[in-house]
N, C-alpha and C positions, 0 to 999 in steps of 0.2 A: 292700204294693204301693201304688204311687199310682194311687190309681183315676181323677185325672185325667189324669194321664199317659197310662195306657192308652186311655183314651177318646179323647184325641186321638191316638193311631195309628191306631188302629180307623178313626178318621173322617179318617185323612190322603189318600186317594186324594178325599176329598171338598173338604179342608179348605188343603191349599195353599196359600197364596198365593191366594185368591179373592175374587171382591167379590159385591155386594149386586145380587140379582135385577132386573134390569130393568124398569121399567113403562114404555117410550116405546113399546113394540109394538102395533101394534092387534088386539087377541086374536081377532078376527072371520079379517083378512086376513094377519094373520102372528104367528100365536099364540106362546106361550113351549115350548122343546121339550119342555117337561114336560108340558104342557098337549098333544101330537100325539099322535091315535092311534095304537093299536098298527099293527104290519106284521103281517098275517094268514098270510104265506107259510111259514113255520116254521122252524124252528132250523136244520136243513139249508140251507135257499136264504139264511136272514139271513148263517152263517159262509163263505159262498161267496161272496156278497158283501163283506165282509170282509175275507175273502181278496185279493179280487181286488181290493181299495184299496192294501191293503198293498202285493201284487204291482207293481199301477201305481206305487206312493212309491218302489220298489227299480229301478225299471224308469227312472224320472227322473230319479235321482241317481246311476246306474250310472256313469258318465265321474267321479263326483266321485273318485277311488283314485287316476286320471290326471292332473290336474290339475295345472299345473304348480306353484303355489304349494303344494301339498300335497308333493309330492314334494321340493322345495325344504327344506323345513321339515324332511322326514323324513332328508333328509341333514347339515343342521343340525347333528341330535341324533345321529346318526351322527359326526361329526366331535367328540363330547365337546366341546357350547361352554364356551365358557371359567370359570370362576367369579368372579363377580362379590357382590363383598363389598360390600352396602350399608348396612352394620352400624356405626356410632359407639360404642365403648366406655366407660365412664366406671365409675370400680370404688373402693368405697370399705370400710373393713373395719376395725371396732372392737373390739378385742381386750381382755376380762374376765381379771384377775388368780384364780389357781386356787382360790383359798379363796372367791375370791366365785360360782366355778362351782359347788363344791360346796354353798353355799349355796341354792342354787335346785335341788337335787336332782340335780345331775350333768346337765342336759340338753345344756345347750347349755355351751359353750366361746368361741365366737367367732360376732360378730353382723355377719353379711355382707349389702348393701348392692349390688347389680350394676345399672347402670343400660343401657338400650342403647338408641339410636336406630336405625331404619330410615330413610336418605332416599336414595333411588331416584339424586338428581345426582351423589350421590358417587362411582356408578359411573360420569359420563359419559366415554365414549371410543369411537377407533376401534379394531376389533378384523379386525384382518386374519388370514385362516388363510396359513397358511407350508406349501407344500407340501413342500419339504425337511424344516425341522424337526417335522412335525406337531404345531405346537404355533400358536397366537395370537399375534401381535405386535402389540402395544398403543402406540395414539399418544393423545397427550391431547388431550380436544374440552372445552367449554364450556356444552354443550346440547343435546349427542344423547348416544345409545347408538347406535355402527352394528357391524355384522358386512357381511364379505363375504368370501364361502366360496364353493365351486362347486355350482352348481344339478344337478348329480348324482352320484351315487355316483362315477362313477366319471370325474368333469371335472377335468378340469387346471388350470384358471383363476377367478380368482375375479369370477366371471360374475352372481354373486345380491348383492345388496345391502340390507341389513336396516334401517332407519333406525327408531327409536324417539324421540320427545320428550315432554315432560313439563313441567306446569305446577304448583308447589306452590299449593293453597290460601291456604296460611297458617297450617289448621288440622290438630290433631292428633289420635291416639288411643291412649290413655293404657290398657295392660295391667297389675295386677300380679299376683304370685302368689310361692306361696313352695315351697322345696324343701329337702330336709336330704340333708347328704352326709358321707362322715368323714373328718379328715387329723389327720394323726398330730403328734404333741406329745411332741416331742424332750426338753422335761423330765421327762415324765412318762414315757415311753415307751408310751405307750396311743394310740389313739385317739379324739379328741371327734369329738362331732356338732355338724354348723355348720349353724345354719340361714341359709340364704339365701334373701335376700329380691330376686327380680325387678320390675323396672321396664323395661317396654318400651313405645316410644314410636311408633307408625307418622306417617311425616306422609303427608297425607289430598289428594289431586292434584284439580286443577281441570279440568286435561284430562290423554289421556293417548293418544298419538296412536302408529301403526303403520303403514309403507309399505315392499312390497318389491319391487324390480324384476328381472327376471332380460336378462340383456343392454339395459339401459334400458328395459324397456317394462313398465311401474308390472302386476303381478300377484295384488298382494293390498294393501288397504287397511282400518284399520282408525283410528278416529276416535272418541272416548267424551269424555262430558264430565258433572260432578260436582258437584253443588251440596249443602250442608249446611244444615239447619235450625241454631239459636243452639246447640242443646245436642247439635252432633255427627252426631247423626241424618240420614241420606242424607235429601234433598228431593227433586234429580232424577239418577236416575242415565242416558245415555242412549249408548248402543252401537252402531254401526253398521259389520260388518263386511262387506267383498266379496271376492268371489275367483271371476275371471274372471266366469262368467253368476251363478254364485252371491252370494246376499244374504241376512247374517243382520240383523236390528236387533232391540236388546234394550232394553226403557224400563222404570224405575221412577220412582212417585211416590207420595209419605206427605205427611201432613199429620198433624195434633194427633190424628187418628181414625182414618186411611186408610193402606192400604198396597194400593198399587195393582200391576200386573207388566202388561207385554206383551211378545211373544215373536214373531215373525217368521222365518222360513226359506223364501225363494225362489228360483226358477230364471228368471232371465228377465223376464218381467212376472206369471209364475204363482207363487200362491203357494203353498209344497206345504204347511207348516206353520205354525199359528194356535195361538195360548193367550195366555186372555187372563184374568188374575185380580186378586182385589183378597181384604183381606181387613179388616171394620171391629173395629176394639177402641173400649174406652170413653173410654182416656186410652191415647197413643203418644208413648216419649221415649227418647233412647236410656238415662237411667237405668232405667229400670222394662223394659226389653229384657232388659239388660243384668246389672243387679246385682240382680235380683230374683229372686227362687227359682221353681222350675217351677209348682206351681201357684198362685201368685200372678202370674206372667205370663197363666196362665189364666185365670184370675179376667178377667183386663181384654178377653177375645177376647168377640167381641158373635156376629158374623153372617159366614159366607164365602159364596161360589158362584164360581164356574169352567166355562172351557170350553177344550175342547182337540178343534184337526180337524185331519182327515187327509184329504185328498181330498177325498170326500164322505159321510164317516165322522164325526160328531161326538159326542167322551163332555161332559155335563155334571156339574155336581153341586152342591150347596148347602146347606147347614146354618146352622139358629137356634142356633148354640151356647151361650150366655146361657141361654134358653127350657130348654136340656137339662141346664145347668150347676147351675142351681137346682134343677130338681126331681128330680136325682140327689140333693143333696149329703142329703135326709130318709135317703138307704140307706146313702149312701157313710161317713156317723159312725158307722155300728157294726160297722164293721170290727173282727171280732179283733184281738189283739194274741199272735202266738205266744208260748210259756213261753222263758222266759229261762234257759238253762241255769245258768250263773253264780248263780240265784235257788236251785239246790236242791244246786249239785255246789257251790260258791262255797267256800273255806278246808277241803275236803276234799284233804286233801293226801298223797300215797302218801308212807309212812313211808322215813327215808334208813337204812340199816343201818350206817352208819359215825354214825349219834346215837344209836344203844345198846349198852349194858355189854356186853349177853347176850343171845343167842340167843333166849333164851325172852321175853325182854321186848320184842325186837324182831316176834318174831311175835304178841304180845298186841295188838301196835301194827297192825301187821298186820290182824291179827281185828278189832280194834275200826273200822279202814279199810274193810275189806271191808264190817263191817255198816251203819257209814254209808253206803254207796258204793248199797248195796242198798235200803237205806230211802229213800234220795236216789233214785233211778233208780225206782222204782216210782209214787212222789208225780210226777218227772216227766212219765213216760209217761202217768200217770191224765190229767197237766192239759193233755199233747200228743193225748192221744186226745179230750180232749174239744175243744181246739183244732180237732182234723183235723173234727168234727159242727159247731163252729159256722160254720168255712171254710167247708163244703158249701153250710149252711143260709143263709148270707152271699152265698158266688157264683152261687149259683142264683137267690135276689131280687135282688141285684146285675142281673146280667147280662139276667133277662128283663125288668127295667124300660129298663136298655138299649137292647136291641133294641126295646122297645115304642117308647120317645125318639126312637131312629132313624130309623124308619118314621112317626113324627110328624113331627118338626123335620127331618130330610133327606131329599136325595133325588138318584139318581142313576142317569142314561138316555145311552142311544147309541140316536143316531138316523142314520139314513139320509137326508141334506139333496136327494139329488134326490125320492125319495118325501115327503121330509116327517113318516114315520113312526117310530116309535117300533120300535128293535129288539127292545129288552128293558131294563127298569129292576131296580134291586138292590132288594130287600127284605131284613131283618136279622130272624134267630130264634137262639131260645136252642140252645146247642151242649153238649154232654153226652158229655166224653172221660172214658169207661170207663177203668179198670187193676184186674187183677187180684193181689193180690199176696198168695199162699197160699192164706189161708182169709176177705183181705178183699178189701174193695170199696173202689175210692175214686174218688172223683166230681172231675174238675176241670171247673170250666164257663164257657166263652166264650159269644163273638158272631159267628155265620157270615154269612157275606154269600151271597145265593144270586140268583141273573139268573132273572128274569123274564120271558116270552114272552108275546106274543098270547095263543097258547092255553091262558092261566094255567098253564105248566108250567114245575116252579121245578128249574133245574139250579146246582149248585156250579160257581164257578169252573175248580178243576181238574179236573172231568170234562169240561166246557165246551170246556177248551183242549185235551183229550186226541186228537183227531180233528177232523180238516178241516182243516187249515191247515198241510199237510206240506211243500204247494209252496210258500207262503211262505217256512215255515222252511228249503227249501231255497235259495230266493235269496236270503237275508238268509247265511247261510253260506257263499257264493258271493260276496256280497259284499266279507264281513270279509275274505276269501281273498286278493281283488285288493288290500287296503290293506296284509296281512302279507305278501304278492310282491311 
């Protein structure tokens, strides 16, 4: 297993998309929420509160189902829009004489080359629905993409009108990859393996703009625009979506070290949804994103924190990942390595009885099978059971060094922003899932996250969410309902 991998899921509710702790606050007059006392009132009154944020966020966005540009949209997709191929082919295929395939061991046959471009202008046109023919009728534009369908299920005209526009960069992004597939060979009558090799090219937009009106009166807007550092790498991404009182705006910004997110969802001039993250690495390029392998991506992640509110519900969170990176890796190199079957069963091969004279020599062959097969299989179980003691003895200092890390270098609170109080913060201890299996025992050991209260009483998540929070989950259900009616 990669034990950096798993570390960072572990620390994903943490680890996000988040940035570097603040110090502009004055810790006297508006301290850090880590830094606020607990809420003394107890688990009971803290998820009743809770509740009743949620409640409020379901209760503010109730009309969004109605909406006009929503329902718009949902008959869109109802009408089967059209398909729009923005795909440029380019196909090129160099074909190996037979004696020289067999020469390479029969793999391959034919050495295929597929290139494809994506650019968004290729599809520009107008796209009118045809109520007769239920199909789209296509005029050719220059610099849109538009649809105009009817704004309801069941309207007769085409009353919505969908306008998209688009600015190329200039700049691209370059995918490859490869795949094997088999066609057949008419000389030989068999089939080869071809490996094919992909080339796909996206081009990368400067803006990228959306407007819809339903009887002329502009309904939903959306507006984004895209900047690239030299080597590809998003600089600023920035989004701004409306629909009717509704507003979402979405921002990103990176630098050589930085990778910043903000998040917005409003009603009005209220805002109902905040999150606001960054996350610092030591060196950020789209190569080392990109072409670099999982834990050498890791390697480069320094420091995150994050925050995310509801109402007046705020979860934080924050980790020295570096700090925990390093003083894992003393555990994380003695990872066993399970026994390799192939190391004790390897050229043990069941005897064919159409390669012997006789009966009796074929069952010699046989016997002689069988006793390797047995010597072999006992030397592995010794080296798997001792496998299965060092796992244990592995995931147990593993994991409680872990959790010790966590509860050092992170940290993560919901607080209540009109009290000011702290609800409950997460602590992390070592986890010990028993199996029984016969006559053994076997230990797998994780990292539990467990909430924290005023009155130092440490509950598990899922029992946490077990009770109190019915009425919520009733008007979130209630919700989804109005958007599938």
């Amino acid at each position: 297993m990669k034990k950096t991998t798993v570390l960072l899921l572990i620390a994903a509710p943490i680890v996000f998309s988040a940035c570097k702790k603040s110090n502009d606050s004055d810790p006297e007059n508006n301290p850090s929420i880590y830094e606020l006392p607990y809420d003394k009132e107890g688990v009971t009154a803290n998820k009743a509160f809770m509740e009743a944020e949620g409640r409020d966020f379901v209760k503010k966005v109730d009309d969004l189902s109605s909406n006009t540009a929503i329902e718009a949209l949902e008959n869109f997709n109802r009408l089967e829009a059209p398909e729009i191929d923005i795909t440029v082919n380019g196909f090129r295929k160099i074909t190996a004489g037979s004696q020289r395939i067999e020469a390479i061991n029969n793999v391959l046959s034919t050495l295929t080359t597929e290139k494809k471009s994506y650019i968004l202008s290729k599809a520009f046109g107008v796209y009118k629905y045809n109520q007769s023919t239920k199909k789209w009728d296509k005029t050719a534009s220059s610099d849109k993409i538009e649809f105009h369908f009817p704004a309801t299920e069941n309207g007769t005209t085409n009353n919505t009108v969908l306008t998209i526009t688009y600015k190329n960069s200039g700049k691209s992004h370059v995918e490859n990859s490869t795949k094997y597939d088999y066609v057949y060979n008419s000389q030989t009558g068999n089939y080869d393996i071809v490996e094919i090799n992909t080339e796909e090219t996206y081009e990368l937009p400067s803006e990228l703009m959306a407007r819809m009106t339903i009887n002329s009166s502009e309904v939903m807007n959306l507006s984004s625009i895209y900047t690239y550092q030299d080597d590809k790498l998003p600089k600023l991404i920035n989004v701004n979506l409306s629909l009717g009182s509704y507003a979402a705006k979405f921002e990103v910004n990176t630098d050589n070290k930085l990778a910043g997110t903000k998040f917005s969802f409003a009603k009005g001039s209220e805002t109902l949804i905040a999150w606001e993250a960054n996350s610092n690495f030591s060196s950020l390029s789209y190569d080392n994103l990109v072409n670099s392998k999982d834990d050498e991506t890791l390697d480069l992640f320094v420091s995150a924190n994050t925050t995310f509110t509801v109402g007046s519900f705020t979860l934080g969170g924050q980790i020295d990942y570096a700090m925990m990176h390093n003083e894992l890796k003393t555990v994380r190199d003695k990872e066993p390595a399970s026994p390799d079957w192939d190391t004790y069963f390897g050229g043990i091969d069941y005897p064919d009885y159409d390669d012997y004279s006789s009966y009796n020599e074929y069952q010699k062959a046989l016997n002689e099978y069988n006793a390797k097969w047995e010597v072999a299989y006992n030397l592995y179980d010794s080296a798997y059971q001792k496998y299965e003691k060092d796992r244990e003895a592995y995931e147990k200092e593993y994991y409680t060094l872990l959790a010790s890390l966590l509860n050092k270098h992170a940290a993560v609170v919901g607080v209540n922003t009109k009290t000011k109080k702290k609800i409950a913060a997460v602590t992390f201890q070592l986890k010990d899932d028993v199996h029984q299996y016969g006559n053994t025992t076997v230990h797998y050991y994780d990292v539990e996250p467990l909430l924290v209260f005023g009155d130092e009483s440490k509950i598990s998540f899922e029992v946490f969410g077990e009770t109190g929070f019915e009425n919520l989950i009733d008007d979130v259900e209630a919700l989804l309902d109005k958007f599938e009616n």
